[in-house]
N, C-alpha and C positions, 0 to 999 in steps of 0.2 A: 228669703229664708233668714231666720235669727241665726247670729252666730255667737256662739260662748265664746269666752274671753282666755285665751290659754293660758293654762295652770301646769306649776312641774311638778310631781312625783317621788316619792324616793321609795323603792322598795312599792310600797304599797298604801304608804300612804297622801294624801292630798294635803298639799300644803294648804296653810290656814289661807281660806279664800270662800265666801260665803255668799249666798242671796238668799232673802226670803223666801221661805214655799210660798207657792202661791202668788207672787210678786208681779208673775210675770203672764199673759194669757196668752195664748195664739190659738192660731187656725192653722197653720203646717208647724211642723215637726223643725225644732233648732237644733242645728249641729254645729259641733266645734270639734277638738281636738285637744290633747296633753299629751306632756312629751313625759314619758316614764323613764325613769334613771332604774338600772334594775342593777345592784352592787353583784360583785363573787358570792358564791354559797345560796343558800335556801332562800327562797320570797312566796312569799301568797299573793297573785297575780289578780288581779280583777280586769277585765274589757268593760268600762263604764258606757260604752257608747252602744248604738243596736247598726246594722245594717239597713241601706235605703230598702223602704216600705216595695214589694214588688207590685201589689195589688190592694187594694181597699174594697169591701163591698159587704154585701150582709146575705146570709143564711136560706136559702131556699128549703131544703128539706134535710135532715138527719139521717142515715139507717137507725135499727132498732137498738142497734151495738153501738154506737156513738163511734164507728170507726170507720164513716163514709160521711163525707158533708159535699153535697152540691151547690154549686152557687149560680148566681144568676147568668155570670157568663165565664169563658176560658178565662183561666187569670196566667199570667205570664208569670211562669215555676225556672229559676234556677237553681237547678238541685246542690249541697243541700240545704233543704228551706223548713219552714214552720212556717205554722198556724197562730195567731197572738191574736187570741178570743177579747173583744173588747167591751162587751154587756152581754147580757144575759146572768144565770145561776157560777158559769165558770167561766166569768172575767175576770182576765188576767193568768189564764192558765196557758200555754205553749203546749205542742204538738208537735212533729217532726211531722213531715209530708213523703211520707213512701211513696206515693205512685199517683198519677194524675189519668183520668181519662175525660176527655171535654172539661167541661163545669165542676166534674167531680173527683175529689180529693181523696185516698184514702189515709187514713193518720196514726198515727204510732202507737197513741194513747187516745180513749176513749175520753171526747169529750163531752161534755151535757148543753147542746145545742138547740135551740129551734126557729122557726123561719123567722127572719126579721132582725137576729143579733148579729152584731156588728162582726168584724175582725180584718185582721192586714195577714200579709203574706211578706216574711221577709228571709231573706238568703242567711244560712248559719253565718257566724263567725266560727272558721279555722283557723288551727295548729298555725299551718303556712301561711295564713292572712294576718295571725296575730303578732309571730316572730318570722319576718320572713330572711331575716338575714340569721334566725339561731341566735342561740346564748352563747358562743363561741363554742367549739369544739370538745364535744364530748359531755356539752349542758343537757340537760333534761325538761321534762314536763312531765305531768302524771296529772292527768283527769278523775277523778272519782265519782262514779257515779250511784244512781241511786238505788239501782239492785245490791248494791254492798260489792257490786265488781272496780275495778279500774283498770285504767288503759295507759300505760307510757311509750313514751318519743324518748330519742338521743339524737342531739343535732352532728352530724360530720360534715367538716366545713367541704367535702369535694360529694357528696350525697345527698346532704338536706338530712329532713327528718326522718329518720326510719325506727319501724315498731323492733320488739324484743326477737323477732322472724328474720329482719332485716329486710323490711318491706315499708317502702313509701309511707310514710304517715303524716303529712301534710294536712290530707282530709279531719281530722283528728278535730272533733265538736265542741266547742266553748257554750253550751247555753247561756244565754241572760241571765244575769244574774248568780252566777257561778262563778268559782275561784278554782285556778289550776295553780300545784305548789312546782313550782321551778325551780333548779338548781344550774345556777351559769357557773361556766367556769373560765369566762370574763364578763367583765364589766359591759351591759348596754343598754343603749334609747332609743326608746321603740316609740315611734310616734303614733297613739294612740286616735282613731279620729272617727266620725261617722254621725248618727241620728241621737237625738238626748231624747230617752222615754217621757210620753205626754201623757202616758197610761202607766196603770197601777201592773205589774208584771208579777207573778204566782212561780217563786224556784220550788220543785217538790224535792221530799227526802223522802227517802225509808226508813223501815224500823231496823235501828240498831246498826246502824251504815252511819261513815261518814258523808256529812257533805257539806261542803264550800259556798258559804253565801258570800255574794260579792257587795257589790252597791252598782246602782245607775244612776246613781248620780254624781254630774261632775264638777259641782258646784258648793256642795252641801256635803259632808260626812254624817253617815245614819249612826244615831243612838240604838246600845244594846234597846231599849223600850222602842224605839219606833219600828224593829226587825221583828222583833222575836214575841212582842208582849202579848197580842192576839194569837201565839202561833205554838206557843211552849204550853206542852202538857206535863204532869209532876217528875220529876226527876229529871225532867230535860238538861241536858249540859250545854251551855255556850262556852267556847276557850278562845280566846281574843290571842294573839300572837303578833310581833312588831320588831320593824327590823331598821334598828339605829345603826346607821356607818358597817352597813355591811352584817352585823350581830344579830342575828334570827334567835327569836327569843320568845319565849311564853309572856304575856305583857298579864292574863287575869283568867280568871274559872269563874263561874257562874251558872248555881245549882236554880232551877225553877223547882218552887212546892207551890200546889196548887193552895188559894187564897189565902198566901204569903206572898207570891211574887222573888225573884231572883236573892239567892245568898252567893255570897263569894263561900271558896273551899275553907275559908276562915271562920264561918258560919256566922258573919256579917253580913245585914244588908246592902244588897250591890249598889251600887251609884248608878240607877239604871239610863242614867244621862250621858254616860261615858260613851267615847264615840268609837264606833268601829273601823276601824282605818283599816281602808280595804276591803278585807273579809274576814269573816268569822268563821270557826270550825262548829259545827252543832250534832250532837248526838242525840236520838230519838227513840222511846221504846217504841214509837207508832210511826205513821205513814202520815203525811201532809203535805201541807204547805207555808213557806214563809211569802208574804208577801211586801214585795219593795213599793214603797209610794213613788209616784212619779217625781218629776226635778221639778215641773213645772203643769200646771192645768192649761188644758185645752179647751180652747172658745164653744160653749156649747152650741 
């Protein structure tokens, strides 16, 4: 296995530390690790890494609903898991894995599959797998998802994470490529670590919802143009946010007009090379997807 070169964090952003895309080819999946400094007060969190692959194999047949996929044989499911579609029409798209019986899968979200396309099977990242020691007592976490709902934790240091019920929330879902905003109310480092995406990965938003795009890559910080440029419809909003020594702060806005390309709220051309440390907030009148390029290409 390749392993990436550990890199620190502060808040949410990746110290300046770089390789070429494409620089690098493989045939398995490189993992490493970075150790996140996460200050007191507000952060926008990214999990740059994915969890080990459960299963690899490719597509036997569809239902008509794209919400049954069989595959060739039993794949070894710890729940909970997805779907990471790797060719066909929706490569790069994620699925949550509801229920399994033999070869067949049932999945959250309809995918556009047919026999022969690729994909892997890997366990979520959780709440409790991402902070397992808490942001000290009485920190938080809020997931925002893409129905325009969300979902918050409170850490208590003799309970763990519990929802607004005051019920276990541990299990509590980080998709790829998503950002959860935390608020510690101490200082901590959380050793982030696992698989570096070899494939191109699809976060979806809703219309008129927030949602937190992250990065997967942990080598490289993606430019507002490499996230958003194929992905942003007219009026779409990006808001960049950054947190120097602890200070959670608005760092940029950036309005998309269709065949204009991105203005700042100054109604200046944006810099669309500016890098997004971390993650970005994106607002959308429509339904999509952004899609993250992978860190590195896989050996055909």
């Amino acid at each position: 296995m390749n392993r990436i070169l550990k890199a620190t964090i502060l808040g949410a952003a990746l110290l300046p530390f770089s390789a070429p895309l494409g620089a690098l080819s493989l045939s398995t999946d490189p993992v490493g690790g970075t150790l996140v400094e996460i200050p007191v007060g507000a952060s926008i969190i990214s999990d740059i890494y994915l969890n080990e692959a459960l299963f690899s194999g490719s597509v036997i047949s569809v239902s008509p609903d794209g919400l049954v996929v069989e595959l060739a044989s039993t794949p070894a499911v710890q729940h909970p898991a997805y779907i990471h579609v790797l060719s066909g029409p929706d490569a790069g798209r994620i699925s949550t894995i509801l229920d399994t019986e033999g070869p067949a899968l049932s999945v959250e979200t309809a995918l556009d599959l047919a026999e022969g396309d690729a994909l892997v099977i890997r366990r979520h990242r959780t709440l409790g797998e991402l902070f397992p020691q808490g942001l000290g007592n009485g920190g938080t976490a809020t997931f925002y998802n893409a129905d325009g709902t969300f979902e918050s934790a409170t850490f208590f240091e003799r309970h763990g994470w519990l929802d607004h019920q005051f019920k276990p929330a541990e299990d509590l879902i980080l998709f790829p490529g998503e950002a959860v905003v935390v608020n510690a109310s101490a200082p901590a480092s959380v050793l982030m670590s696992g698989s570096v995406t070899v494939d191109p990965v699809k976060v979806g938003f809703g219309a008129s919802t927030i949602a937190l795009i992250g990065s997967l890559n942990p080598v490289e910080e993606a430019s507002l143009n490499d996230l958003f440029s194929s992905a942003a419809t007219d009026n779409d909003t990006v808001t960049l946010y950054e947190n120097r020594n602890g200070n959670f702060s608005l760092s940029s806005v950036h309005i998309f007009f269709e065949g204009h390309g991105f203005f700042t709220d100054a109604g200046e051309p944006s810099d669309t090379g500016v890098t997004v440390a971390g993650a970005a907030v994106l607002r959308s009148s429509r339904t999509g997807h952004v899609t993250l390029p992978p860190a590195f290409n896989r050996n055909q």
